[in-house]
C-alpha positions in Angstrom: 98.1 59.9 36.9 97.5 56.4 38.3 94.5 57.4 39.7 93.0 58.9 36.7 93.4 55.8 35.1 92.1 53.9 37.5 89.0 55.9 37.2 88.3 55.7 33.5 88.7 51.9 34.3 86.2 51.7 36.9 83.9 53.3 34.6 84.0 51.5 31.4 83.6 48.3 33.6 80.4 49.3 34.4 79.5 51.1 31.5 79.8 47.7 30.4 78.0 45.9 32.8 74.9 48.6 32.2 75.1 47.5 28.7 75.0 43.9 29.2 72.0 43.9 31.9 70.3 46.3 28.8 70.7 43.7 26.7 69.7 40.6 28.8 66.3 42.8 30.0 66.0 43.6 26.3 66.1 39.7 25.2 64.0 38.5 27.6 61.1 40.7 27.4 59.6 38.9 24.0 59.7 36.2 26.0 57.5 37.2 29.6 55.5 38.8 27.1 54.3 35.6 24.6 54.0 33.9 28.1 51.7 36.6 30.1 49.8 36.4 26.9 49.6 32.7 26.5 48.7 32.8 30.4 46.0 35.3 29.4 44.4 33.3 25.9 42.4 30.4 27.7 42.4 26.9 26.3 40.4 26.4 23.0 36.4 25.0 24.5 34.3 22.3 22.6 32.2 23.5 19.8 29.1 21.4 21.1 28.4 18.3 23.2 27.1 15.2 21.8 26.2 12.0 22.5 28.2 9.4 20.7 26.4 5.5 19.7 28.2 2.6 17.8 26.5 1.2 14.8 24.0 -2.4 16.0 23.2 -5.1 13.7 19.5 -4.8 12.9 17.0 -7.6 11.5 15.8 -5.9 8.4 13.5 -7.2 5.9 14.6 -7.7 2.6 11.9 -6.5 0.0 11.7 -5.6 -3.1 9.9 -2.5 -4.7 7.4 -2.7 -7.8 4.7 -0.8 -9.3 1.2 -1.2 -10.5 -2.6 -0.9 -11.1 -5.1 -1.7 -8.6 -7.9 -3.4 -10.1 -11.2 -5.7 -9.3 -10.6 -9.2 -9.0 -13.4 -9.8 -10.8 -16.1 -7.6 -12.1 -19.3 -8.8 -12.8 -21.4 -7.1 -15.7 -25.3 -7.3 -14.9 -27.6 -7.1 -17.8 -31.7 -7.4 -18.7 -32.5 -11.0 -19.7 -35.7 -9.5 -21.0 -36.7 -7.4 -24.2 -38.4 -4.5 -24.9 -39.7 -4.0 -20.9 -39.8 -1.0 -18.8 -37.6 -0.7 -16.0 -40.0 0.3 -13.2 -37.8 0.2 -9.9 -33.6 0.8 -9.3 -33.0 -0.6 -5.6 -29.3 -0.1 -5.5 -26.3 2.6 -6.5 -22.9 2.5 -6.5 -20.9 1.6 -4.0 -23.9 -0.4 -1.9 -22.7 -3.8 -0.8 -25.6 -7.1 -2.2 -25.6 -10.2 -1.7 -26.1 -13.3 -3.3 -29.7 -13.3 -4.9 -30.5 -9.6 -3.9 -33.0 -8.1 -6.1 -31.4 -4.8 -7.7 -34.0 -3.8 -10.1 -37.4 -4.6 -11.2 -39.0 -4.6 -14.1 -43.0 -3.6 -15.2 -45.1 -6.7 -15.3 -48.0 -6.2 -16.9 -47.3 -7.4 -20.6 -45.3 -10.8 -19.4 -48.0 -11.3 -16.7 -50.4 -11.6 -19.6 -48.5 -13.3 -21.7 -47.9 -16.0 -19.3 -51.8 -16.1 -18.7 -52.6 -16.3 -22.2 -49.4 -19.2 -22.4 -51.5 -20.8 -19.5 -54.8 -20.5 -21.6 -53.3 -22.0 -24.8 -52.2 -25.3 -22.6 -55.7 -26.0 -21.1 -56.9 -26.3 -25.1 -54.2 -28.1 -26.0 -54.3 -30.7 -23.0 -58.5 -30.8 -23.9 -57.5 -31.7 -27.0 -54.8 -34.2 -26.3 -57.4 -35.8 -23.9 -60.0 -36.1 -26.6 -57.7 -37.6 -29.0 -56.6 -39.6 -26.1 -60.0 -41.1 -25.9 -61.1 -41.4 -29.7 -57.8 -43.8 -30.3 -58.4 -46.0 -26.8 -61.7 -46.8 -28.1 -60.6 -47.2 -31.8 -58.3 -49.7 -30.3 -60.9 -51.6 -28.4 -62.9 -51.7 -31.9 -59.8 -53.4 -33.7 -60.4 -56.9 -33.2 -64.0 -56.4 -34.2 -63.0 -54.9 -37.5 -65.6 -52.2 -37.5 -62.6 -49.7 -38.3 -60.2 -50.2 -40.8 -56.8 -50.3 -39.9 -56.5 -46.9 -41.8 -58.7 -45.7 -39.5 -57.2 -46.6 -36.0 -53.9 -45.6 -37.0 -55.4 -41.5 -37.8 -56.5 -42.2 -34.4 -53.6 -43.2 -33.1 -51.2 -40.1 -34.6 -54.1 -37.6 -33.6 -53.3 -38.9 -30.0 -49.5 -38.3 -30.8 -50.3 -34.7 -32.3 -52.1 -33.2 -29.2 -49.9 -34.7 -27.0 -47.0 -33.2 -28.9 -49.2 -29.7 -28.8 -49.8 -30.3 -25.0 -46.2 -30.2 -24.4 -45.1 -27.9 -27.0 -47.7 -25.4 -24.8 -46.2 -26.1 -21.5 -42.8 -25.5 -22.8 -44.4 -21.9 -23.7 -45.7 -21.5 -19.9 -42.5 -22.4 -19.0 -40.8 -19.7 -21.3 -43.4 -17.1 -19.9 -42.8 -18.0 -16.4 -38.9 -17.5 -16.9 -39.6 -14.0 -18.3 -42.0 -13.2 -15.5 -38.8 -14.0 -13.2 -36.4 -11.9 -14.9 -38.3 -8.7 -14.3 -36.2 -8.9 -11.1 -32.7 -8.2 -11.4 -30.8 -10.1 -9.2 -27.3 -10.3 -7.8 -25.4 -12.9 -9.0 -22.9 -13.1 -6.6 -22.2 -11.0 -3.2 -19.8 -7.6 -3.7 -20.3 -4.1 -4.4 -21.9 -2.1 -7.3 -19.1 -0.5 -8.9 -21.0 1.2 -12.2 -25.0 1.6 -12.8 -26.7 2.1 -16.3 -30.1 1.4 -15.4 -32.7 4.3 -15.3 -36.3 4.5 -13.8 -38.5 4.5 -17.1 -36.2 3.3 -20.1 -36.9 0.6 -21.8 -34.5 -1.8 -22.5 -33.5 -4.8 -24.9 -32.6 -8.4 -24.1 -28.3 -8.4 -22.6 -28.6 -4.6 -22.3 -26.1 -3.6 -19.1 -27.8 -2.1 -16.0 -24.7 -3.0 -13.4 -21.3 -4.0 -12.9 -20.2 -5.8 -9.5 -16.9 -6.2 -8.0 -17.5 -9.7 -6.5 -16.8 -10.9 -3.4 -15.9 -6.9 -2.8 -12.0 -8.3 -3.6 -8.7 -6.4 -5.6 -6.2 -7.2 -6.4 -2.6 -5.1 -7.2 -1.3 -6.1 -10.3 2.5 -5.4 -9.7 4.9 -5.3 -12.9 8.4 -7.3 -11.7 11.3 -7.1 -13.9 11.7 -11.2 -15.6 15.6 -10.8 -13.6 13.5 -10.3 -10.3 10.4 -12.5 -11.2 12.1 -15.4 -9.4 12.6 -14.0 -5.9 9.0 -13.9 -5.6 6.6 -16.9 -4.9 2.6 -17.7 -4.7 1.9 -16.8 -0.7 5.0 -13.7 -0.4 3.8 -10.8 1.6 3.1 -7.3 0.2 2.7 -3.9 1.6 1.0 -1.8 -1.2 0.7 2.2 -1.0 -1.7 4.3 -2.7 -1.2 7.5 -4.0 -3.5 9.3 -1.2 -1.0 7.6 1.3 -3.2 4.7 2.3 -1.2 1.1 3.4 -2.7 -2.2 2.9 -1.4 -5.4 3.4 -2.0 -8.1 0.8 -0.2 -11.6 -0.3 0.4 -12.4 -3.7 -2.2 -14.9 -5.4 -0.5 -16.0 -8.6 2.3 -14.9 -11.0 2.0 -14.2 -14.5 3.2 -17.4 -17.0 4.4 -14.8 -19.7 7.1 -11.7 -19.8 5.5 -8.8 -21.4 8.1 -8.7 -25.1 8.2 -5.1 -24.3 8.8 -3.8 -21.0 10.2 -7.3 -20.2 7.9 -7.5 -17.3 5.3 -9.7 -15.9 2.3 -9.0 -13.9 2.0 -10.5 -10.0 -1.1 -10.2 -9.1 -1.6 -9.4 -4.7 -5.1 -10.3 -2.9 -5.7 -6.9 -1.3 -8.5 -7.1 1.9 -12.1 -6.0 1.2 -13.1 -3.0 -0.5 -15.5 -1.7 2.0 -12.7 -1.8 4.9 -10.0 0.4 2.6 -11.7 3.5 1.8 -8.0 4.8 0.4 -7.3 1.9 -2.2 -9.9 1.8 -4.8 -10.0 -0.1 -8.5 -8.2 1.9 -11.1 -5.8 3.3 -8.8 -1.5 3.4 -9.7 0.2 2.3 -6.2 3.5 1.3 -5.3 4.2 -1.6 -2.7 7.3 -3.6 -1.8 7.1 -7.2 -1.3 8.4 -9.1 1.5 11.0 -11.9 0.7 12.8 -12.7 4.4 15.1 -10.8 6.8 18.5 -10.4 6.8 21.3 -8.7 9.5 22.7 -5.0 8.7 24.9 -2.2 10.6 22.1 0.6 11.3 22.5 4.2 13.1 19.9 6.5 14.6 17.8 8.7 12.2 19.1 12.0 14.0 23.0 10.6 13.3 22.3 11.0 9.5 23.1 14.6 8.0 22.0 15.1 4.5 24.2 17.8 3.0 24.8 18.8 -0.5 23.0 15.6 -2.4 24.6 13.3 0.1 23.7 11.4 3.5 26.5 11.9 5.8 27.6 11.2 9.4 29.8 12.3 11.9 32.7 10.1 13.2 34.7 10.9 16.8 38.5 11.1 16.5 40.6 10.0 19.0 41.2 13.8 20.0 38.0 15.1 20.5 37.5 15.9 17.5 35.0 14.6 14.7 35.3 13.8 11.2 32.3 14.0 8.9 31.6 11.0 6.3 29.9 10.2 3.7 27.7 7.1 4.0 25.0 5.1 1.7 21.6 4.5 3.6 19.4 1.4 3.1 16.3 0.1 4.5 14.7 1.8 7.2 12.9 0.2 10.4 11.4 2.5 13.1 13.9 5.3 13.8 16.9 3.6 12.6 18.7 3.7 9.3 20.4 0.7 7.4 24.2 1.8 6.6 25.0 0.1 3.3 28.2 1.6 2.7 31.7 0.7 4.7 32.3 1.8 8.0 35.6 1.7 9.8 35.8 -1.3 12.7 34.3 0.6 16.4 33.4 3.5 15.1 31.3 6.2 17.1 28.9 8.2 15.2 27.5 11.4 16.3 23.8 11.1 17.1 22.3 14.0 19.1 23.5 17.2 17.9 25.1 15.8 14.7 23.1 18.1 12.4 24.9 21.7 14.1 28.5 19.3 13.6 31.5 20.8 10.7 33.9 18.4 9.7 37.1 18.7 12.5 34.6 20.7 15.1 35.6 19.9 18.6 33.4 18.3 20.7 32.9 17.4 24.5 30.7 13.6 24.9 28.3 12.8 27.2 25.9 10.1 27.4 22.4 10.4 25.8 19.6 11.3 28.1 16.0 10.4 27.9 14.1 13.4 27.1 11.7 12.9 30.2 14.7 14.2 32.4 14.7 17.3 31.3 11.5 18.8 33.0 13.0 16.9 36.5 16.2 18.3 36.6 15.1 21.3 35.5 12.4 21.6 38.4 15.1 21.9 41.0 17.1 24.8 39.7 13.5 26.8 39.2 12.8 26.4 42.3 16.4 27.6 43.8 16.3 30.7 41.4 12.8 31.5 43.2 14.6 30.8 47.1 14.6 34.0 48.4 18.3 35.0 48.9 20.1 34.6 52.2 20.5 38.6 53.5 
């Protein structure tokens, strides 16, 4: 009897113990389990690698932006300063550089040559005439003390002598006349420049102030920039301009003179900028609309690499590095530009790194492993010696 009970004793003991190592295998399989897996998930890699750069303090210039008209400094109209005269001869067109006294057309001849020999013929009688009546009043006056002539007498004399005289000059002042028409059958330059419009044709025939050219002189523009009267007194006679066409063309000028009087309507004045010679900017011409900024000094500002900025949705952005690793993108206001750098305008927190190469394949909280930025010559070297191990042959 004792020994049965013993029995059933010894095996409800382990009956027991078989249930308790069940249930400690039980609970602690979970556990090997989430750690063979952890052992077997490997640790989360960067999403790219970047090079990092902190924002420098740039000398920028500080300009300001304007529009306007080119136009010709001054234009010289050209015109016939004689009537009712064929033109015979058109030396020039438009866009030829003159100079000073060039002749640019020429008129037919004939009629003012004759003129001025008939002018010429008309002053021989009249000095014959004045040297007759020269003669018949010297010897009237020799006769005057003899009284042979009445006083009535020498005195007709006397104002014949006056009269072709008078007639003398009156005829010379016609050769002169002639002569001055027989000069202006050549057109001439007044000034050096360029012919900028031509009326004149081979065969018309043409009255007295009747245009034939027009001549920018000197060959000198001028940009007449509209300022706003608040920004009118930033800018001064002598202020450097950069001045862009609209076929993309640059040109450097410096402002001549400013306007006395604000336009009641737009509130703007006109500043007119000496652009170079016309001849050596084939891509600025008169008429033209161009935009320019003027140049009024340099000033210090934060400034990133182009590549750092990332224009998404509307915005400029950049990409900062966290201390984990990790970046964090931000939106930033961009300024003036010099080069390949960009002017930061808007806040940026004190030693900042931005994101430069590889910012544009960046999403905010990416994580990321930094190296220094390398010169793109060093690709092609390092590159050189793995080609030529992948062509070794391999050891057998």
């Amino acid at each position: 009897m004792k020994t049965m009970k013993r029995s059933t004793l010894v095996i409800a003991l382990l009956a027991l113990i078989v249930v308790v190592a069940a249930g400690l295998w039980l609970t602690r399989k979970p556990a090997d389990d989430k750690a063979a897996s952890a052992a077997k998930t490997p640790a989360q890699r960067p999403a790219l690698t970047v090079s990092v750069a902190r924002p420098e303090a740039t000398e920028l210039t500080v300009t300001l932006a304007a529009n306007g008209n080119v136009a010709a400094w001054q234009e010289a109209v050209i015109g016939s300063e004689s009537n009712g005269l064929k033109l015979a001869e058109v030396r020039v067109n438009v866009g030829d550089t003159v100079k000073k006294g060039q002749v640019l057309a020429v008129f037919s001849p004939e009629t003012v040559q004759a003129d001025i020999a008939q002018a010429r013929a008309s002053l021989a009688e009249a000095r014959a005439s004045a040297a007759d009546a020269a003669g018949n009043a010297a010897r009237a006056r020799t006769l005057q003390a003899t009284g042979a002539l009445s006083q009535q007498q020498i005195n007709q004399y006397q104002t014949t002598e006056q009269t072709a005289k008078a007639r003398a000059e009156a005829a010379e002042a016609v050769l002169a006349a002639q002569q001055v028409r027989g000069r202006n059958t050549q057109v001439l330059a007044p000034d050096d420049g360029v012919i900028s419009a031509r009326t004149a044709t081979v065969g018309s025939v043409v009255g007295a102030g009747t245009e034939l050219f027009r001549l920018i002189r000197q060959g000198r523009l001028e940009w007449r920039a509209e300022v706003t009267s608040a920004e009118l007194g930033r800018i001064a006679v002598g202020t450097p301009a950069f001045v862009v066409s609209a076929s993309g063309a640059q040109v450097k000028g410096k402002v001549r003179s400013i306007a006395p009087t604000v336009d009641p309507q737009t509130r703007a004045a006109l500043v007119y900028v000496d652009l170079p010679n016309v001849q050596q900017n084939t891509g600025v011409k008169a008429g033209m609309f161009a935009r320019g900024d003027f140049e009024l000094g340099r000033s210090s500002a934060p400034t990133v690499p182009q590549s750092a900025i990332v224009p998404r949705d509307g915005f400029n952005n950049v990409f900062t590095l966290l201390p984990d690793g990790r970046v964090a993108q931000l939106k930033v206001q961009t300024g003036r530009r010099l080069k390949d750098r960009v002017e930061i305008t808007s806040a940026l927190p004190e030693g900042v790194q931005i994101v430069v190469q590889g910012a544009g394949f960046l999403n905010d909280g990416d994580l990321v492993r930094v190296v220094d930025a390398m010169p793109t010559t060093a690709a092609p070297a390092a590159a050189t010696p793995a080609k030529a191990a992948a062509s070794a042959p391999s050891p057998k």
